[in-house]
MMTF fields as JSON, N, C-alpha, C and O atoms, coordinates in Angstrom:
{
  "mmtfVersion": "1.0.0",
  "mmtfProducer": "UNKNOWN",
  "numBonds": 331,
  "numAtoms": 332,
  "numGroups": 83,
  "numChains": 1,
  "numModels": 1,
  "chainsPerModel": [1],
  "groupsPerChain": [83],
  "chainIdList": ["A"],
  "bondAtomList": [4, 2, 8, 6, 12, 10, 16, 14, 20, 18, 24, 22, 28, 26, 32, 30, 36, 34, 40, 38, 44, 42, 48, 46, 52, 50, 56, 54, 60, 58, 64, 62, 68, 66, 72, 70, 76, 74, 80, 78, 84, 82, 88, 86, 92, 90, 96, 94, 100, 98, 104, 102, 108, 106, 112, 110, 116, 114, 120, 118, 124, 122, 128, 126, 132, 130, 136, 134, 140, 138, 144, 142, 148, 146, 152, 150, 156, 154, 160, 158, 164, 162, 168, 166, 172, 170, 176, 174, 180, 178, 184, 182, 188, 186, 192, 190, 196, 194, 200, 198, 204, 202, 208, 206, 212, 210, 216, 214, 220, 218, 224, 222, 228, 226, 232, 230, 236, 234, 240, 238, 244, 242, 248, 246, 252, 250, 256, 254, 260, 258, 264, 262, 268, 266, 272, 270, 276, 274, 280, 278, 284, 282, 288, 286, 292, 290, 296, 294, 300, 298, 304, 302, 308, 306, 312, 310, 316, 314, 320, 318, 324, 322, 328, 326],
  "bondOrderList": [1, 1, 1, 1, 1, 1, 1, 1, 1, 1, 1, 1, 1, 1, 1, 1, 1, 1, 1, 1, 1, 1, 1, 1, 1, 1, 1, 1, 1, 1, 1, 1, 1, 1, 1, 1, 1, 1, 1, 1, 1, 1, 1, 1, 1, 1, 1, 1, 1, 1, 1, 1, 1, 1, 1, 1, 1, 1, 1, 1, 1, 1, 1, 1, 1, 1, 1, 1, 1, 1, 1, 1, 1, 1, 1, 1, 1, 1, 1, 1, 1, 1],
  "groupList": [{"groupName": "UNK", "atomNameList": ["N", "CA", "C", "O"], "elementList": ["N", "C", "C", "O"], "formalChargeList": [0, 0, 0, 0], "bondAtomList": [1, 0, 2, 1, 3, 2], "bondOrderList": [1, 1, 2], "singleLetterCode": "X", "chemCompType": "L-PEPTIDE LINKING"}],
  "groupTypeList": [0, 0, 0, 0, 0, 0, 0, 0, 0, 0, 0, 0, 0, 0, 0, 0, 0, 0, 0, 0, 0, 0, 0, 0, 0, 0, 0, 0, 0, 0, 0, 0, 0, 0, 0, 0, 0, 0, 0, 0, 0, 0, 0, 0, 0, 0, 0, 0, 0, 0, 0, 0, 0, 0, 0, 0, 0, 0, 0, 0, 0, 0, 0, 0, 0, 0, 0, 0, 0, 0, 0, 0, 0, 0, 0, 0, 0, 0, 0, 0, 0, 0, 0],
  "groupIdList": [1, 2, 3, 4, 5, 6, 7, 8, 9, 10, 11, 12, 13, 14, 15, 16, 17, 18, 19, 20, 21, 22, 23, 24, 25, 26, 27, 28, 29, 30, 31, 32, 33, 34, 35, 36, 37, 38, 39, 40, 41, 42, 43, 44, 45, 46, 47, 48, 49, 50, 51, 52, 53, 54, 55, 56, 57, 58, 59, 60, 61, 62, 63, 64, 65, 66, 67, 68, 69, 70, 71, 72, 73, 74, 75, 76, 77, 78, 79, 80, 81, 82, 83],
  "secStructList": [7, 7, 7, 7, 7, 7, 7, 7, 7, 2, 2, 2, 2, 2, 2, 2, 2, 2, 2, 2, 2, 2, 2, 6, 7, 7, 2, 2, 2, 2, 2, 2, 2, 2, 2, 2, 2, 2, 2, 2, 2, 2, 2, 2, 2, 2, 2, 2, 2, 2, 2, 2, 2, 2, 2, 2, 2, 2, 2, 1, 1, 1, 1, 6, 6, 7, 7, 1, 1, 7, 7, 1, 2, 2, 2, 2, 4, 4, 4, 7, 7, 7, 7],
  "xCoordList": [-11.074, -9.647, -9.371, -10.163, -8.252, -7.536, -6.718, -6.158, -6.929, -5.556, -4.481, -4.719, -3.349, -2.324, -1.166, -0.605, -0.746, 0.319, 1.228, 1.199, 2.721, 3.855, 4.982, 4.898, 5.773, 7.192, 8.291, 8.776, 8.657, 9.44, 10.692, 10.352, 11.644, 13.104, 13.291, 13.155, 13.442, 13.261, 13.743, 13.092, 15.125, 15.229, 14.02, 13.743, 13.338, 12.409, 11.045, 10.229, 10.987, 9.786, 10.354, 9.504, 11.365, 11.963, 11.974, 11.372, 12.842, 12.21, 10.88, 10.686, 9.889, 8.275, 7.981, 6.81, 8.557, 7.952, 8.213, 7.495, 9.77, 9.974, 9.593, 9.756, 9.218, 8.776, 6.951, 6.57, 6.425, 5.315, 5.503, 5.343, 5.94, 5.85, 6.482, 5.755, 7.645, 7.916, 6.732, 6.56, 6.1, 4.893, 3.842, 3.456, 3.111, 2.246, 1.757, 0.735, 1.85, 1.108, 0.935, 2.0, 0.034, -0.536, 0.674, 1.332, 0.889, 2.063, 1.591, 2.258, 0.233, -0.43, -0.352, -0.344, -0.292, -1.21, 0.792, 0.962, 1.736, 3.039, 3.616, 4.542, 2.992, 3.024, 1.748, 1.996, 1.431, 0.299, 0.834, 0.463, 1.581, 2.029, 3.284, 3.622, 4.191, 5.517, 5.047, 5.812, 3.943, 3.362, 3.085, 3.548, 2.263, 1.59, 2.847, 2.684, 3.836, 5.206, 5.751, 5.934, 5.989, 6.483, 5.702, 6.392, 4.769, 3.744, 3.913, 3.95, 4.031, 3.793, 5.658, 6.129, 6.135, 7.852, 7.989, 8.68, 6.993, 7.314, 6.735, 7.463, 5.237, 3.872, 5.104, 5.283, 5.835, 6.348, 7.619, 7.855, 8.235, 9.47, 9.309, 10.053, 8.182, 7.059, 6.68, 6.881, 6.156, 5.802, 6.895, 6.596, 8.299, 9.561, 9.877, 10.109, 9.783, 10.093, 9.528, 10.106, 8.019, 7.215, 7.379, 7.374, 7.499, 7.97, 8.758, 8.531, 9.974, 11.123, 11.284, 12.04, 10.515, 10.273, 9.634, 10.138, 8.191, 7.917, 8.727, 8.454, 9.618, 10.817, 11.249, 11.241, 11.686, 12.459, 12.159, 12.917, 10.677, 9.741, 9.557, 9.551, 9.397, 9.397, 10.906, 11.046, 11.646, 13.1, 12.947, 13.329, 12.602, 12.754, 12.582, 11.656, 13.976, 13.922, 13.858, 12.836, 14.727, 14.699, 15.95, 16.059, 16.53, 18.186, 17.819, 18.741, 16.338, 16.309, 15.913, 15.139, 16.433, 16.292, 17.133, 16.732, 17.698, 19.005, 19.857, 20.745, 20.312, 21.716, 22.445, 23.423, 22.126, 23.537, 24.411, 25.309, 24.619, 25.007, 25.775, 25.327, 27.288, 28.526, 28.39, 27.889, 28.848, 28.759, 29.708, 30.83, 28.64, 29.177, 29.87, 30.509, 29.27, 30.689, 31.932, 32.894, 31.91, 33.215, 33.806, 35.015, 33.584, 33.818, 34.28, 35.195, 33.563, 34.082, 35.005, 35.903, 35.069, 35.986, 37.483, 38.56, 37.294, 38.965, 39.364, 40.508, 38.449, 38.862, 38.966, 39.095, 38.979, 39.176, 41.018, 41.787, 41.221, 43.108, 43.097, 42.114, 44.084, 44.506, 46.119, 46.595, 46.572, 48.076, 48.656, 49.844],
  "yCoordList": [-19.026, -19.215, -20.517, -21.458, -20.551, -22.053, -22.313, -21.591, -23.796, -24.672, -24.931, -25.343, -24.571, -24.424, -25.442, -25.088, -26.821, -27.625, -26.965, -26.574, -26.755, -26.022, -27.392, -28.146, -27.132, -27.893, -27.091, -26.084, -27.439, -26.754, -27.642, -28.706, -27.474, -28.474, -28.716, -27.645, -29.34, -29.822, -28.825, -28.41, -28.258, -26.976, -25.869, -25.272, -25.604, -24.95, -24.953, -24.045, -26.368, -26.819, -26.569, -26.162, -26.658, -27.209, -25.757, -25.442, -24.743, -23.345, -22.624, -21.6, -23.267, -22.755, -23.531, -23.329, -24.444, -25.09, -23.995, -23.069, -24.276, -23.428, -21.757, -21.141, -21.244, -19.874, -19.99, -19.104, -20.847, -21.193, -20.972, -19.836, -22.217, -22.257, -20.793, -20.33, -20.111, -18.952, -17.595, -16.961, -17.513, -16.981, -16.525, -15.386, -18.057, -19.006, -18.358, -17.747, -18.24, -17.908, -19.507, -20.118, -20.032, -21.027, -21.33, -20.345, -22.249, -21.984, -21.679, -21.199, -21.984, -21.49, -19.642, -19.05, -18.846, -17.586, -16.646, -15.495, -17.597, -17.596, -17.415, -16.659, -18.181, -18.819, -17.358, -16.902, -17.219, -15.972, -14.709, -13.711, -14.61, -13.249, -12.956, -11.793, -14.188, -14.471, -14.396, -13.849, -14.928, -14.542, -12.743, -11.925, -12.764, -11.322, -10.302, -9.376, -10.252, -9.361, -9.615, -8.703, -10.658, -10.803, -10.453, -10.324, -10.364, -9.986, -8.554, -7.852, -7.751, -6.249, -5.767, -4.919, -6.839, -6.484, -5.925, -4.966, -6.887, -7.435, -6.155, -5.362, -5.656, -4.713, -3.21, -2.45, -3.091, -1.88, -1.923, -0.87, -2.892, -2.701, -2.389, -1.78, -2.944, -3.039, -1.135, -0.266, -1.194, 0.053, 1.416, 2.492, 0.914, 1.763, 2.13, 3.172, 0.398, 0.275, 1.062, 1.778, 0.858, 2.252, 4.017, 4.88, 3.939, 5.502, 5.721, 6.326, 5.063, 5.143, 5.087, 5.777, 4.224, 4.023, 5.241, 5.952, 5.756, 7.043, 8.515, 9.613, 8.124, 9.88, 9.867, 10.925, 8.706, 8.47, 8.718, 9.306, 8.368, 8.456, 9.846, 10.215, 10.489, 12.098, 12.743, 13.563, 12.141, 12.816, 12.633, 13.585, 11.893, 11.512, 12.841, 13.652, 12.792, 14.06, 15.122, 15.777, 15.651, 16.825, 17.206, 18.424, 16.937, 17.69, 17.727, 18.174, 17.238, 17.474, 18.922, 19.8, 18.868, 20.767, 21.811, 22.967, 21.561, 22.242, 22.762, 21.923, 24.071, 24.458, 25.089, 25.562, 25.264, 25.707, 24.166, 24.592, 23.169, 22.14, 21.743, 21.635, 21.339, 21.078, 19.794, 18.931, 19.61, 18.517, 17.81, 18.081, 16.283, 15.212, 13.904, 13.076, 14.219, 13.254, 13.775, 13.098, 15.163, 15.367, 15.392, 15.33, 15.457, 15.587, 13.909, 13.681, 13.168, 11.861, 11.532, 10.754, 11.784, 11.42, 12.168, 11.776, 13.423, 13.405, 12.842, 13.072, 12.023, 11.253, 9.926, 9.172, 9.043, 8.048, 8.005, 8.967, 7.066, 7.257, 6.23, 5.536, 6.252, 5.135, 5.875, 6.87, 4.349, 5.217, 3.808, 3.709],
  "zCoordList": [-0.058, -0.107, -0.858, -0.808, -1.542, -2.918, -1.567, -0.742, -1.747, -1.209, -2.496, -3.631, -1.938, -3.077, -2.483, -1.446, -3.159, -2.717, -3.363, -4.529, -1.911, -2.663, -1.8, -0.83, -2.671, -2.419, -1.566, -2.082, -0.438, 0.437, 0.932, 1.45, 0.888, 1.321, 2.998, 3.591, 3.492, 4.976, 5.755, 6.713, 5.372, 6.012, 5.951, 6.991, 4.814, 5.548, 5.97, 6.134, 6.124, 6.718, 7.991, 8.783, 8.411, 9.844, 10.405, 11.432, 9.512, 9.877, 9.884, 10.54, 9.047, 9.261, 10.269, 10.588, 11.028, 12.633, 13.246, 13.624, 13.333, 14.361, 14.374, 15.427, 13.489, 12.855, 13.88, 14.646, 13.677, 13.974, 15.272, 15.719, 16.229, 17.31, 18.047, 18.925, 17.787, 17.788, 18.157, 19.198, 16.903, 16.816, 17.131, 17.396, 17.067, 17.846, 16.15, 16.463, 15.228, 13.872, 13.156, 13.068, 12.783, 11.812, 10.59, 10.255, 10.124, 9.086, 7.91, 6.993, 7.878, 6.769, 6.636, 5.556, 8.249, 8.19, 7.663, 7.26, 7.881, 7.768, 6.598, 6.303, 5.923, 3.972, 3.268, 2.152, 3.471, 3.506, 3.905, 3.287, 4.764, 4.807, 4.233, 4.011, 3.908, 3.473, 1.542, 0.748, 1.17, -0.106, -0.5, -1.296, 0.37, 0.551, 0.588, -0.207, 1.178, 1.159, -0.124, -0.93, -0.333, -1.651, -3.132, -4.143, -3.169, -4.259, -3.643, -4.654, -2.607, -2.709, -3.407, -4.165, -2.627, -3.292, -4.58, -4.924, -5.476, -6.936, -7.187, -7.784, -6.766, -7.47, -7.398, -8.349, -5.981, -5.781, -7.007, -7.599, -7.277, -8.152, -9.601, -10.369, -9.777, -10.934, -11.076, -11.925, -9.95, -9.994, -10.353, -10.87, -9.859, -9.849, -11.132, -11.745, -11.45, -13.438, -14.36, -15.177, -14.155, -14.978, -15.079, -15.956, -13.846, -13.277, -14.256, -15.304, -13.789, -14.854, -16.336, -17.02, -16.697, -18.277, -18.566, -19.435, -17.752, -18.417, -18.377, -18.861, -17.738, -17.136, -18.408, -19.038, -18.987, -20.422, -21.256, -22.027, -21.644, -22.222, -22.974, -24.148, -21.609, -21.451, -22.26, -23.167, -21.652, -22.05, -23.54, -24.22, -23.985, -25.392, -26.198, -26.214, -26.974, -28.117, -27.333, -27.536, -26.312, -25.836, -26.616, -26.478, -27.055, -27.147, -28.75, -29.432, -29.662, -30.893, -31.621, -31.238, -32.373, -33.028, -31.83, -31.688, -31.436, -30.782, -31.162, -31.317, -31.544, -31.93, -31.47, -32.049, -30.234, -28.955, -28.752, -28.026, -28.866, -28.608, -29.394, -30.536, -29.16, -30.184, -30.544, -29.822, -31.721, -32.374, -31.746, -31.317, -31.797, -31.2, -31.366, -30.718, -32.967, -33.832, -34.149, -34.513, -33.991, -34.19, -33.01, -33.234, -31.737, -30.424, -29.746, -28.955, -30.202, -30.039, -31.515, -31.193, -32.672, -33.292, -32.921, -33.37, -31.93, -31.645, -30.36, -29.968, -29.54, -28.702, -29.272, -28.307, -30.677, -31.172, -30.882, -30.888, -30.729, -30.408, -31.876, -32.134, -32.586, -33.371, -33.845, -34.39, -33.074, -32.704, -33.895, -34.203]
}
């Protein structure tokens, strides 16, 4: 295991006491599991992001070489207003 010096504001040193004594958990085993949640947070959102990027991915060029599908510049050029 790395010893890692981190910077914490008195409020929450004052809350990792009392979190501790609470507990009875080490503030170290506290800072470790409060790490550990947060790195799975990041891996799972991470993980969401990709999913997603590849659905897109996939979608890409489905609606190309299509000719049941009305044209769409002319379909938005008669919703242009210019009054």
């Amino acid at each position: 295991m790395t010893t890692l010096q981190i910077n914490l504001t008195s409020p929450q040193i004052d809350a990792l006491h009392k979190l501790s004594e609470q507990t009875g958990k080490t503030e170290d085993e506290l800072l470790q599991e409060a790490v550990a949640k947060l790195v799975g947070e990041v891996s799972k959102a991470e993980g969401e992001r990709q999913k997603r990027l590849n659905r897109l991915r996939r979608a890409k060029g489905i609606w190309k070489d299509r000719d049941d599908l009305p044209n769409f510049e002319k379909l938005r050029a008669e919703w242009d207003r210019f009054d």
